[in-house]
C-alpha positions as CSV (number, residue, x, y, z in Angstrom):
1,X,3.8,25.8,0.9
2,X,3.6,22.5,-0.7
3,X,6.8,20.9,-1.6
4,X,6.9,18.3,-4.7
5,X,9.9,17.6,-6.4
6,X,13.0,19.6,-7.5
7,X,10.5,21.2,-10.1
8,X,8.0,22.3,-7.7
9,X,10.9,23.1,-5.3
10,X,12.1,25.5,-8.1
11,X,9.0,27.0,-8.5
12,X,8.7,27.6,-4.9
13,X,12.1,29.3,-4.7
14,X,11.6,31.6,-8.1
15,X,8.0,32.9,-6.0
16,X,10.5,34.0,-3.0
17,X,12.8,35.1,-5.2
18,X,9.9,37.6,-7.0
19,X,8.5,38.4,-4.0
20,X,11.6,39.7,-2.6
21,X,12.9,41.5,-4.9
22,X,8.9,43.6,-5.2
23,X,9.8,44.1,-1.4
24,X,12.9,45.6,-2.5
25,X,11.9,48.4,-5.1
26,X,9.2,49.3,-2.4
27,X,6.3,47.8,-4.8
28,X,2.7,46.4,-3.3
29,X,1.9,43.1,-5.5
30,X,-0.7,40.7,-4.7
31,X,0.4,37.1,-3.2
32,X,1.9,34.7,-5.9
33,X,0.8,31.7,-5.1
34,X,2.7,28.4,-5.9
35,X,-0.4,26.9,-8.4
36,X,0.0,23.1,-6.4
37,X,-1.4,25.4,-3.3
38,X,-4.5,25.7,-5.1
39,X,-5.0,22.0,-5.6
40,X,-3.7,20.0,-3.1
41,X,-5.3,19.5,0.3
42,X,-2.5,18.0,2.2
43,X,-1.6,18.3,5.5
44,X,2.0,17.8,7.6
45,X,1.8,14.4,8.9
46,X,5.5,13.5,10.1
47,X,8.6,15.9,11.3
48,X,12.0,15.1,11.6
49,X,14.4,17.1,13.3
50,X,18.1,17.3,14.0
51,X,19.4,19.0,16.9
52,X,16.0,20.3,17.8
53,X,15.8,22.7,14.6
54,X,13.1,21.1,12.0
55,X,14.8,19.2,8.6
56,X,12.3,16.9,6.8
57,X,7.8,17.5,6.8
58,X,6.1,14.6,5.1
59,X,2.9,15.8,4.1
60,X,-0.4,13.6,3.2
61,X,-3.7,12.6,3.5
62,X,-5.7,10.0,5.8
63,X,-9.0,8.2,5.3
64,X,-10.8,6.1,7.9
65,X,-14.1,4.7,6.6
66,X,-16.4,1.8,7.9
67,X,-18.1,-0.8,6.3
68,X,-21.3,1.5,5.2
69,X,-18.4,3.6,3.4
70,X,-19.1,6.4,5.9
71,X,-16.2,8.7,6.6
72,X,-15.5,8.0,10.2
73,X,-12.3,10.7,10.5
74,X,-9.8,12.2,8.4
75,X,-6.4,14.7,8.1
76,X,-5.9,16.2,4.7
77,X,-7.9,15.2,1.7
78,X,-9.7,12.0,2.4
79,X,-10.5,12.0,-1.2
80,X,-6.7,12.2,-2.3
81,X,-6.9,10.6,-5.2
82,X,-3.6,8.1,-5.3
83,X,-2.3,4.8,-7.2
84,X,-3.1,2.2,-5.1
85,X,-0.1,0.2,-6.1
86,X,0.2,-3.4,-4.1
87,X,-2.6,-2.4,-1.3
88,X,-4.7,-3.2,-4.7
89,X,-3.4,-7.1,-4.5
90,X,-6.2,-9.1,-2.5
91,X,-9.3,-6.9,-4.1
92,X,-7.4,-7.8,-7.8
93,X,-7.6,-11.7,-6.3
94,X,-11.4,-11.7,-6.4
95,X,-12.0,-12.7,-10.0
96,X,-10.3,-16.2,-9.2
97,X,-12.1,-16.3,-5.7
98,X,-15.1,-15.2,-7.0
99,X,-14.8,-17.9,-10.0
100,X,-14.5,-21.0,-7.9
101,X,-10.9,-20.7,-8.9
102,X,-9.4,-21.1,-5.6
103,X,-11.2,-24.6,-5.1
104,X,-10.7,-25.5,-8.1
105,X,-6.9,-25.3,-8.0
106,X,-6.6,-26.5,-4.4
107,X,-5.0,-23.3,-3.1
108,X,-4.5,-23.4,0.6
109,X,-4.1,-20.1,2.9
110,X,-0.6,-20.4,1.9
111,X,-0.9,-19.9,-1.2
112,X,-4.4,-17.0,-0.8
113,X,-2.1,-15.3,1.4
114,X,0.8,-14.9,-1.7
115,X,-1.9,-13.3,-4.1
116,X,-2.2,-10.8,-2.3
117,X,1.8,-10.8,-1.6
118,X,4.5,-8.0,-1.8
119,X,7.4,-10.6,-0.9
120,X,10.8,-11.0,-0.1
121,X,11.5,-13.7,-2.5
122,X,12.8,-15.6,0.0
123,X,12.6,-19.3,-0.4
124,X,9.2,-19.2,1.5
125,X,8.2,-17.3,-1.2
126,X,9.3,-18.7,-4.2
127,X,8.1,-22.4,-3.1
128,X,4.7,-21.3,-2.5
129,X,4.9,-19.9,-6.2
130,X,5.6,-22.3,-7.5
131,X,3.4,-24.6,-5.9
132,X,0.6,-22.6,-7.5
133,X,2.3,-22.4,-10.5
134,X,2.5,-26.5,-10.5
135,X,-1.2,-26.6,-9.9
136,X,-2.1,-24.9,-12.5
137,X,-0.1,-26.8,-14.7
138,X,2.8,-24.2,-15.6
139,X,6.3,-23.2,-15.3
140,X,7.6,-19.6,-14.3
141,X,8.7,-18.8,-17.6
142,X,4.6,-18.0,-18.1
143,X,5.1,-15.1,-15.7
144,X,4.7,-11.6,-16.9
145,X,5.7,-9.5,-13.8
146,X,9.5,-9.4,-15.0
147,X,12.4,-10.2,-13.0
148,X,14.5,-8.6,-10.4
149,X,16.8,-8.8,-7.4
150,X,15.1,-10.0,-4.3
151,X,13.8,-7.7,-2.3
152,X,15.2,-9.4,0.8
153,X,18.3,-7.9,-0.3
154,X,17.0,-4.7,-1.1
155,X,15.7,-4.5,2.1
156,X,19.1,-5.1,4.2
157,X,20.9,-3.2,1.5
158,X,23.2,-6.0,0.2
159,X,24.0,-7.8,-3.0
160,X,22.9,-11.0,-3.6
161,X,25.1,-14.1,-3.5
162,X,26.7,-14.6,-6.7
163,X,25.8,-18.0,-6.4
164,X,21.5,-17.1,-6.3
165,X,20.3,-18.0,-9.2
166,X,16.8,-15.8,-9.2
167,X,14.1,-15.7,-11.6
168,X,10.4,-14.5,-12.1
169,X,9.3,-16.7,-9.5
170,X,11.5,-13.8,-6.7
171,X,9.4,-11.1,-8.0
172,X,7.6,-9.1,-5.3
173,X,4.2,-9.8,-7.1
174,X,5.1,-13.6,-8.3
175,X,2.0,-14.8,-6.6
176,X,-0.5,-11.8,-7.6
177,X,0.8,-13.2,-11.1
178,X,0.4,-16.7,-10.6
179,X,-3.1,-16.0,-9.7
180,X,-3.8,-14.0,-12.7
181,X,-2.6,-17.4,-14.4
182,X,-4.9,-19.8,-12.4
183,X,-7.7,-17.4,-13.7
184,X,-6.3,-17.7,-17.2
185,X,-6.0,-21.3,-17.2
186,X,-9.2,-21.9,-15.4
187,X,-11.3,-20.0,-18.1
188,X,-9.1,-21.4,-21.4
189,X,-8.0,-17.6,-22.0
190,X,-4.5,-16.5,-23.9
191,X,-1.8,-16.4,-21.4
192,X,0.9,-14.3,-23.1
193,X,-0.8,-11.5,-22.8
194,X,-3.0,-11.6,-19.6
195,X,-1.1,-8.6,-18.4
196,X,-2.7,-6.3,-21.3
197,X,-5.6,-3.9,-20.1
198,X,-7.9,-5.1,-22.6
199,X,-7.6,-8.8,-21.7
200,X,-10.5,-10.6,-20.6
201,X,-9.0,-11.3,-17.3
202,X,-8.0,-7.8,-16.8
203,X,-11.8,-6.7,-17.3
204,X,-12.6,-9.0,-14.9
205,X,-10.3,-7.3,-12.3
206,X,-11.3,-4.0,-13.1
207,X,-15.1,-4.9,-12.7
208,X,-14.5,-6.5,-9.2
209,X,-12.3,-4.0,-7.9
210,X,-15.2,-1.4,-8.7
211,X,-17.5,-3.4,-7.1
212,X,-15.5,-3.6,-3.5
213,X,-14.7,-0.5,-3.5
214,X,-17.8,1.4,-4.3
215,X,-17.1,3.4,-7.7
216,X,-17.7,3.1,-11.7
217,X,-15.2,1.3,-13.4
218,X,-15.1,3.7,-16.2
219,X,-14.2,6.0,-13.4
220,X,-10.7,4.5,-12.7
221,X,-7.3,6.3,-13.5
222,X,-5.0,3.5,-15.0
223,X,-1.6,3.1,-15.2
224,X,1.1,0.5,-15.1
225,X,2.8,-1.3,-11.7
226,X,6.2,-2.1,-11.4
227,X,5.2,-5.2,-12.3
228,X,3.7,-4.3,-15.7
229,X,0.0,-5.0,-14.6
230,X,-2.5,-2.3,-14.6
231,X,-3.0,-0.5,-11.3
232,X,-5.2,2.0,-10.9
233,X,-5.7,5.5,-8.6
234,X,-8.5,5.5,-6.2
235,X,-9.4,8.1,-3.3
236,X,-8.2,7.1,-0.2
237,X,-11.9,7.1,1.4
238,X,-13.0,4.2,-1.4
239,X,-9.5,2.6,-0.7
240,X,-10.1,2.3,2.7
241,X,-13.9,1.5,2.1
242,X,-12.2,-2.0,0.3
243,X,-10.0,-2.6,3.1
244,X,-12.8,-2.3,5.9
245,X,-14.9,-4.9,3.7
246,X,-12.1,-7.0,3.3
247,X,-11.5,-7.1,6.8
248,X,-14.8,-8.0,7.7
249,X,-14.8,-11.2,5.9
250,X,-17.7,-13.2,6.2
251,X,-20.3,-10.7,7.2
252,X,-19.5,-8.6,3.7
253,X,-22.7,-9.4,1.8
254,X,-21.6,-9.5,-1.4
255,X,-17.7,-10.9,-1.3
256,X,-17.9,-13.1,2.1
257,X,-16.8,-16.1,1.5
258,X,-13.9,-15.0,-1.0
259,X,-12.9,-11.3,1.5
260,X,-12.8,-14.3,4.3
261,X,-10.7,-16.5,2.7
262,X,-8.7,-13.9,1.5
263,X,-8.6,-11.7,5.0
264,X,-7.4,-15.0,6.9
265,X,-5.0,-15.9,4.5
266,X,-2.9,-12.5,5.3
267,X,-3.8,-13.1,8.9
268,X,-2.6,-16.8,9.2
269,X,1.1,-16.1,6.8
270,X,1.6,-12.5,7.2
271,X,4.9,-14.1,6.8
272,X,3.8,-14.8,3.1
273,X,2.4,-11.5,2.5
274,X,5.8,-9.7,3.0
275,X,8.5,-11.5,5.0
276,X,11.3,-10.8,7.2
277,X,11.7,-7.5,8.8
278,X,8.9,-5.7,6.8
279,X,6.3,-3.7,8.0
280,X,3.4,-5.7,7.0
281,X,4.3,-8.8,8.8
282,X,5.1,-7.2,11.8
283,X,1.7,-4.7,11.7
284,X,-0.3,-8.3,11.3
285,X,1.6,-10.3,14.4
286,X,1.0,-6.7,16.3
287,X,-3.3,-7.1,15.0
288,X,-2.9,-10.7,16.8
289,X,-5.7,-11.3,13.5
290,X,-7.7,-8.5,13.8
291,X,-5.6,-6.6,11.5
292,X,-4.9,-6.7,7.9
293,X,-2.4,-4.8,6.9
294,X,-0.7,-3.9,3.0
295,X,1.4,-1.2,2.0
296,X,2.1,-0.5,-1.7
297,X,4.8,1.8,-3.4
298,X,5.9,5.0,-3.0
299,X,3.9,5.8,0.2
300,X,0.8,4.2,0.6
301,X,-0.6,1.9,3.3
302,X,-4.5,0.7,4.0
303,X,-5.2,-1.4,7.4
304,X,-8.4,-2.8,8.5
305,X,-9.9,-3.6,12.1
306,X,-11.9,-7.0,11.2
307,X,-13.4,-6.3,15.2
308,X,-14.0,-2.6,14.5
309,X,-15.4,-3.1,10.9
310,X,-13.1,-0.2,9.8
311,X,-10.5,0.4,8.1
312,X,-7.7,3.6,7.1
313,X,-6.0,4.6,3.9
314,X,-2.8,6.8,4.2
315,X,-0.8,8.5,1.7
316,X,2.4,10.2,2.0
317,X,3.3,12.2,-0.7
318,X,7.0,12.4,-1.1
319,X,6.8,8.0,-0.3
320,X,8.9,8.3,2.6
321,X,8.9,4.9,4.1
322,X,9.9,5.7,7.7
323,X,7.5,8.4,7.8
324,X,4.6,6.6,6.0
325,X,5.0,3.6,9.2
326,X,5.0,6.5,11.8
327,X,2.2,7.9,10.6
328,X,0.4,4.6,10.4
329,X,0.9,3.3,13.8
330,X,-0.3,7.5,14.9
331,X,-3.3,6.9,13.0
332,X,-3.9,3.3,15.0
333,X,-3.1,4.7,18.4
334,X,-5.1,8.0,17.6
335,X,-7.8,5.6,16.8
336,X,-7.9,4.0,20.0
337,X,-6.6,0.7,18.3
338,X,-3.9,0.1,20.3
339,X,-3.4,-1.6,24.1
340,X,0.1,-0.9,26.0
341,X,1.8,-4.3,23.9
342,X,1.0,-3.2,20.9
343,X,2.1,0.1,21.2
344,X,5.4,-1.4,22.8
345,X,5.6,-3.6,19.9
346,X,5.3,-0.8,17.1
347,X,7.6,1.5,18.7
348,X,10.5,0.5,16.5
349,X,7.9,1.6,13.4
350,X,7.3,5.0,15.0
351,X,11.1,5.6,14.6
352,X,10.7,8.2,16.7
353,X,14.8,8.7,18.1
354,X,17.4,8.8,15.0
355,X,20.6,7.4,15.9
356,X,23.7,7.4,13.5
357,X,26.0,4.6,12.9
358,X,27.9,5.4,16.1
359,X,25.1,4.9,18.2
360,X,24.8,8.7,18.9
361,X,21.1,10.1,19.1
362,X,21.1,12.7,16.2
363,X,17.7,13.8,15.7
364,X,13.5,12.8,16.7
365,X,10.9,11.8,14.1
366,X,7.4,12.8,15.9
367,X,3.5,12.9,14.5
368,X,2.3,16.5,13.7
369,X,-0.9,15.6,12.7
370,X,-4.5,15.4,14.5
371,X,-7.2,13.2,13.3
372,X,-10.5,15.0,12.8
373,X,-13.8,12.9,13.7
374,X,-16.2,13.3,11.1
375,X,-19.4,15.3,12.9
């Protein structure tokens, strides 16, 4: 039974409750079937267990696709169709690469690196934003993407110092947005309102984004990002179809130069691309560069092999974090992507023991999931 939310969780619970109650009176009714059943291919992918009896099962889907856009392997749904959310960053930086934009501007890796950026806003972060923002000739009041509390804090679960004074520039997606801006300013379009779908540069996004990952714009599924741009759901095989192009840089034949740019940016600052302690940075440092790695919201993560020209969308459905890193680093090893350090160096992301604040081992997180090879 598939398990979605206190409504689904309901539903599920009013099914037992029926069927019980027909075993009770002695009646013979056909199985009632939870409707989500019917639709949604999804597949255990992590368990969690305290004291050795079963607690949590994250279910999802997996995608590994090569550069042709052949389905290489799969567990659940490889066409689960999810919001991309931040893994979308680098493709949505191609109209300004593709442009001349880049050049133009004089952004350096540093600065590539944080469009396609889910940051800390650390002080890292917000210099390189504005940097790009000063290039272009603007301040961070032109930003759109809102403002909230640093995700550095969010992250180590502490308030900020009353004395931080944070703005637009600390947004996770400042740099995403910054770029959107360089394109802006670069083509004399209306900057107030480059966010809205039906702006010029936001046609331009939706046009490129098609092209790298394989589908008909018209096809897309819109909808709005935490940051107030439009994101859009994709299937996790064309997902990871972008990704394994992206990765491949220079020999892509129709994005090279700006997927090379783009792929060593992330590479070179995977610093910049997250920051301290997150998973990206440290999935990146693990790749020693042949990895390029970007999670997005509520349980999503896409990684490319730039040696193996391949790459793997995951999606976990309830957007457990812990489980959604497990199940990456599986997918890796199960791959045949990882040597003996870099296993060593993601064991931390497996999370496999689960100790409490004492120090005491409480329970195990383990994979329950088996990749299948596509024939």
């Amino acid at each position: 039974m598939i398990w979605a939310g206190e409504g689904v969780k309901d539903m599920a619970l009013s099914i037992d409750s029926a069927r019980r109650r027909a075993r009770h009176a002695g009646l013979t009714i056909q199985r009632i079937t939870n409707p989500l059943e019917r639709r949604m291919n999804l597949v255990p992918l992590i368990e969690l267990s305290r004291g050795g009896t079963p607690e949590c099962l994250h279910l999802g889907a997996v995608a590994v696709v090569n550069t042709r856009g052949q389905l290489l392997a799969q567990a659940g749904d490889p066409h689960w169709l999810t919001f991309s959310r931040s893994t979308l960053k680098a493709l949505q930086a191609l109209p300004l690469m593709e442009a001349g934009g880049a050049a133009q501007f004089g952004f350096g890796p540093q600065q590539l690196a944080m469009l396609c950026a889910s940051h800390n806003g650390e002080d890292m972060h917000v210099a390189q934003t504005q940097t790009m923002l000063e290039k272009t000739g603007l301040t961070y009041k032109a930003l759109r993407c809102g403002c909230h509390v640093p995700g550095l804090f969010t992250l180590l679960d502490q308030s900020p110092p009353a004395v931080l004074q944070f703005d637009e520039r600390h947004n996770n997606c400042s740099g995403k947005h910054a770029g959107f801006l360089a394109y802006c300013v670069q083509h004399g379009l209306s900057l107030d309102d480059y966010i809205d779908p039906g702006h010029p540069l936001q046609a331009a996004v939706r046009r490129d984004v098609a092209r790298a990952v394989g589908m008909d714009a018209n096809d897309f599924k819109m909808g709005l990002d935490g940051c107030s741009a439009p994101n859009y759901a994709l299937p996790l095989d064309r997902l990871a179809y972008g990704y394994a192009r992206l990765a491949s840089g220079a020999r892509d034949t129709e994005f090279g130069d700006s997927f090379a740019a783009l792929s060593a940016a992330m590479t070179a600052h995977p610093e910049l691309v997250s920051g301290t302690g997150r998973n990206d940075l440290a999935f990146m440092q693990a790749g020693r560069g042949d990895w390029v790695s970007k999670v997005g919201a509520d349980g999503v993560q896409v990684v490319g092999s730039t040696s193996r020209g391949e790459a793997f969308a995951i999606k976990v459905i309830d957007g457990n974090k812990p489980a959604l890193f497990a199940a990456s680093v599986e997918v890796m090893d199960q791959l045949g992507w990882l040597d003996e350090a870099q296993r060593a160096a993601l064991a931390t992301w497996r999370a496999a023991v689960l100790v409490n604040a004492r120090g005491l081992t409480v329970g195990a997180r383990r994979p329950v999931f088996q990749l299948q090879r596509a024939v």
